[in-house]
N, C-alpha and C positions, 0 to 999 in steps of 0.2 A: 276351624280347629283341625288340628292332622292331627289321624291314629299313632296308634301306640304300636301299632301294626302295619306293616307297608304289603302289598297287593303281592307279592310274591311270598307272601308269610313269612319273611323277616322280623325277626322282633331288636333293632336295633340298642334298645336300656340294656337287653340281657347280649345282644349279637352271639346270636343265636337262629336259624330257622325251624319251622314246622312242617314235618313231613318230606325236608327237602328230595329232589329227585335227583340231585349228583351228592355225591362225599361234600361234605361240609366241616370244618373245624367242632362245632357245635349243632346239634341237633334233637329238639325233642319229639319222640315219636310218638302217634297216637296209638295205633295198632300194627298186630305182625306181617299184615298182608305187603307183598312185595311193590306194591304202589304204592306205599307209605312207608314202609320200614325198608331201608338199603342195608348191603353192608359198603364199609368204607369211611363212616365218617368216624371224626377224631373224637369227643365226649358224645355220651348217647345222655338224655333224660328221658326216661318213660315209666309207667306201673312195671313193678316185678315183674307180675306174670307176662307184660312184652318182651323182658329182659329176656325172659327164659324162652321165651317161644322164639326171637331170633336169633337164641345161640343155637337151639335144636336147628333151626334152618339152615342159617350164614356160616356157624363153628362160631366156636367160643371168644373167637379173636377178632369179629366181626366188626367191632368199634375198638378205638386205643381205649378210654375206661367209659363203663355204665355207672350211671347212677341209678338208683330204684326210688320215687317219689309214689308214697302211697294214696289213694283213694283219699279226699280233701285234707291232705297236709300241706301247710304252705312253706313254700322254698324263696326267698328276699336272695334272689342277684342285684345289686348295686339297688340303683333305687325304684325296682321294680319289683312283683309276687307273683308267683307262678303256681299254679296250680292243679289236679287233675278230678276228674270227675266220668262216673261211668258213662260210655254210651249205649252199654250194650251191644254192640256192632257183634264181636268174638269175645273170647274172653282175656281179661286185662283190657278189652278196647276202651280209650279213654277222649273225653274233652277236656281241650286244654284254656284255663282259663289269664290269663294275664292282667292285670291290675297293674298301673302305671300312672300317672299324672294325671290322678282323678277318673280315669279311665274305666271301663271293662269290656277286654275284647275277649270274647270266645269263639274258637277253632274248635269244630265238631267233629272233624276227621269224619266216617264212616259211624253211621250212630242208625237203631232201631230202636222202638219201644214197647214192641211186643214181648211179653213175659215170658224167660226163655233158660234153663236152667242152666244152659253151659256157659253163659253172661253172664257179668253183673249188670243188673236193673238200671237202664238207662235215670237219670236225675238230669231234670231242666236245673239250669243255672242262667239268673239274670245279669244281663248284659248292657252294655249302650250299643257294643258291633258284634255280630253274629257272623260268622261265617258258617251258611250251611251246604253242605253236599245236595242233590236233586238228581241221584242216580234216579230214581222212578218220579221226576216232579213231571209231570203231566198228569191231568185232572182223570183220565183214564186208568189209571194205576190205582185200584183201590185191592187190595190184597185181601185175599178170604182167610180164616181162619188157620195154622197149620195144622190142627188136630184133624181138621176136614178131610184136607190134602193128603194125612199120614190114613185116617179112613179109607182113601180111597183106593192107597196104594196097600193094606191089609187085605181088602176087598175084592181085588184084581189079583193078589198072593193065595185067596182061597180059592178062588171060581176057577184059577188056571196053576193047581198043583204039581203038574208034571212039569212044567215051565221054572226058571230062575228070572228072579227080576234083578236086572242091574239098576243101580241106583247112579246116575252120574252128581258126583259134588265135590267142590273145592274141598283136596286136602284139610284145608285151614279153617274150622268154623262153622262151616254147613253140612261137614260128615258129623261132627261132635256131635251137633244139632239134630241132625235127621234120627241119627242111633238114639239119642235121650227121647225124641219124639217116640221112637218106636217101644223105646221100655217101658215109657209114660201113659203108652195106648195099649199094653200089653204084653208084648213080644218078646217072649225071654228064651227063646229058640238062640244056638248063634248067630251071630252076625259075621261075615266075611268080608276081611276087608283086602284093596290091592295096597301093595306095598305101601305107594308113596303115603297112607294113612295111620301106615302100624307106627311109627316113631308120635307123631303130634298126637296121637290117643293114648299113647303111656304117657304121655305128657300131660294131657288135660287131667290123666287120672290121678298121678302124679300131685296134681296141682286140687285135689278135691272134687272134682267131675268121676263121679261112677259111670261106666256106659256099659257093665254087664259082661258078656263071652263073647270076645270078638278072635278071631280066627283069622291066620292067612290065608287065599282063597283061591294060592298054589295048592300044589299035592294034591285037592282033589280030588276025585274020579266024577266025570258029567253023570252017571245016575246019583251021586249024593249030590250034587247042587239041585235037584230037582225040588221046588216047592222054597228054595232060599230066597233070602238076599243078601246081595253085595254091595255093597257102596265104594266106590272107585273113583275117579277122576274124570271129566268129561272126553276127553282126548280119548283114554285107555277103552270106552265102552263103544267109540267108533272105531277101532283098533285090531289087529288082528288077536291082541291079545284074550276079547271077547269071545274068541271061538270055542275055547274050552269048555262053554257051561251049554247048557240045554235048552233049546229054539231061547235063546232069552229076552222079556222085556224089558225093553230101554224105556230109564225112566232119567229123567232130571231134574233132580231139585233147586228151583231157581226164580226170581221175582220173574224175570224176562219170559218165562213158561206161559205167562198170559199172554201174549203176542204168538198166535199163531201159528203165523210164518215160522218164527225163529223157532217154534217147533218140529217145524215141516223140517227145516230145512239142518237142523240136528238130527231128522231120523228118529223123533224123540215119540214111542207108542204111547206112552204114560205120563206124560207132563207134569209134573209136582209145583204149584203155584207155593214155596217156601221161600219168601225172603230175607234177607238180610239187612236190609234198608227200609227207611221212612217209604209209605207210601203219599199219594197228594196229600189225601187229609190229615197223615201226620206230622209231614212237614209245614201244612201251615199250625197245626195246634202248637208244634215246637218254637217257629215264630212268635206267636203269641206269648208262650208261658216264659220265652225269654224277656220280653217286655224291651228289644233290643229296639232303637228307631235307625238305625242303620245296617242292613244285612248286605253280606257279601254273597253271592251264589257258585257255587264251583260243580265239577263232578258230573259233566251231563247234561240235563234238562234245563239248563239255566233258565232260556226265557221268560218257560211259562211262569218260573215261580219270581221272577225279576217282576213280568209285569203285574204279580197277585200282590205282591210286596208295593208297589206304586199306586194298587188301589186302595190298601188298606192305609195310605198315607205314609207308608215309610220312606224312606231312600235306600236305593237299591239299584248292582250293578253287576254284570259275570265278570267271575276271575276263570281268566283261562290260564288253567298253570300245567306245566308240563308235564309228561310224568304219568297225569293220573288216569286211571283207565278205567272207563266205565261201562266196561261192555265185553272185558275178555278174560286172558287168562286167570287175574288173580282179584278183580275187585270185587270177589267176595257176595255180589248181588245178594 
């Protein structure tokens, strides 16, 4: 029997792709991260709140027209159903489900399941084909708690008050995240942010995400950064622009944190084990709760969860699709 779906994420009933990585006539996007959301193409479908988040980015003119399809509303292109569902990933981040000829294929785009207020709550939806991401699918990636992680970085804020701790984190999703962590754990002191953050936090706020006194983290003077934080961009905290604050430590909020090396070798004093993706064991639980017998694997770590998928009896195979990046500027980790 052939999908409803072709291996490049094509959905041919609606023609239409998902996610595409060049301008496309049609395209539904899952989330605002730059490895899934472009500007360029001709009609957009995605949740509102992507809508807004890639006109803040792209400019308003980004796509010729947006449609907004809400949180399980269903949309009948010709004789197919489309639909979206949270994944948690950032906020508006969505799975997209496609119903077709008996069919149910779902496109998980970038999805977590960790409880996380500047998201909406990831929800399993059952499937016959899954396609799921495996930024961290190796059975080594079991991700500790964030409250721990935000602990630890309160902790290292007390014992070395004279000091500023730079926070490095994607503009997009893991600043929102980190700042709600810290409100959530106590922290009603300001927060500083570097530029490329102040526009997407009027926006999340904008959009119902409180994140409290956040400040630009110009104009300072280095004896008032003493005892702060900032949450800035990874790039900017390796940067000369860092030099302005007080001996500071680098921190990085990021799944990849638990690897070491890739600590070492960012410079990184304080490593933030915060992610934004399924760790092993949540990617096989979401397996399961999809009840899918066909899974696609994309996004990274294919194998390992290709061949966990062939033990548990399913069929299973990596899609290597272009575009997508699992390890640098913008996917979000």
């Amino acid at each position: 029997m052939g999908h409803i779906l072709n291996r490049d994420l094509y959905v041919p009933s609606i023609d239409a792709w998902i996610d595409p990585s060049v301008p496309r006539p049609r395209a539904v996007i899952t989330h605002g991260h730059a490895d899934h959301a472009r500007s360029g193409h001709g009609a957009v479908l995605a949740t509102p709140k992507t809508i807004e988040i890639m006109k803040v980015r792209y400019g308003v003119d980004c796509a010729d027209t947006f449609q907004g399809l809400d949180f399980g509303e269903k949309l009948t292109i010709n004789d197919a159903v489309v639909s979206l569902y949270p994944a948690g990933h950032i906020l508006g981040s969505a799975q997209v489900l496609i119903e077709a000829q008996g069919q149910r294929a779902v496109v998980t785009g970038d999805y977590k399941r960790l409880p996380d207020r500047t998201a909406e709550a990831f929800e399993p939806v059952a499937c016959d084909l899954m396609v799921t991401e495996a930024t961290f699918g190796l059975p080594v990636f079991q991700h500790p708690k964030p409250q721990s992680e935000i602990a630890r970085l309160l902790k290292s804020v007390q014992d070395q008050p004279e000091r500023c701790h730079l926070v490095g984190s994607y503009a997009l999703g893991k600043a929102q995240r980190v700042i709600a962590l810290l409100r959530d754990a106590g922290w009603d002191k300001p927060i500083y942010l570097h530029g490329a953050m102040i526009r997407l936090c009027e926006l999340y706020e904008q959009l119902g995400v409180p994140l409290g006194n956040l400040i630009p983290a110009t104009g300072t003077t280095k004896a008032e950064m003493a005892g702060q934080i900032v949450i800035a961009p990874p790039s900017a905290i390796r940067d000369k622009w860092s030099r302005r604050f007080p001996d500071p430590v680098v921190c990085q909020a990021s799944g990849w944190m638990s690897v070491k090396q890739r600590a070492r070798q960012a410079l990184v004093e304080l490593p933030l084990i915060i992610s934004d993706h399924c760790d092993w064991g949540e990617l096989n639980q979401s397996i399961h709760d999809s009840g899918a017998s066909t899974i696609w694997v994309t996004h990274g770590r294919e194998d390992a969860l290709v061949y966990w998928c062939k033990k548990q009896g399913l069929e299973a195979e990596p899609l290597a699709l272009p575009g997508l990046d699992d390890d640098g500027g913008e996917g979000g980790e």
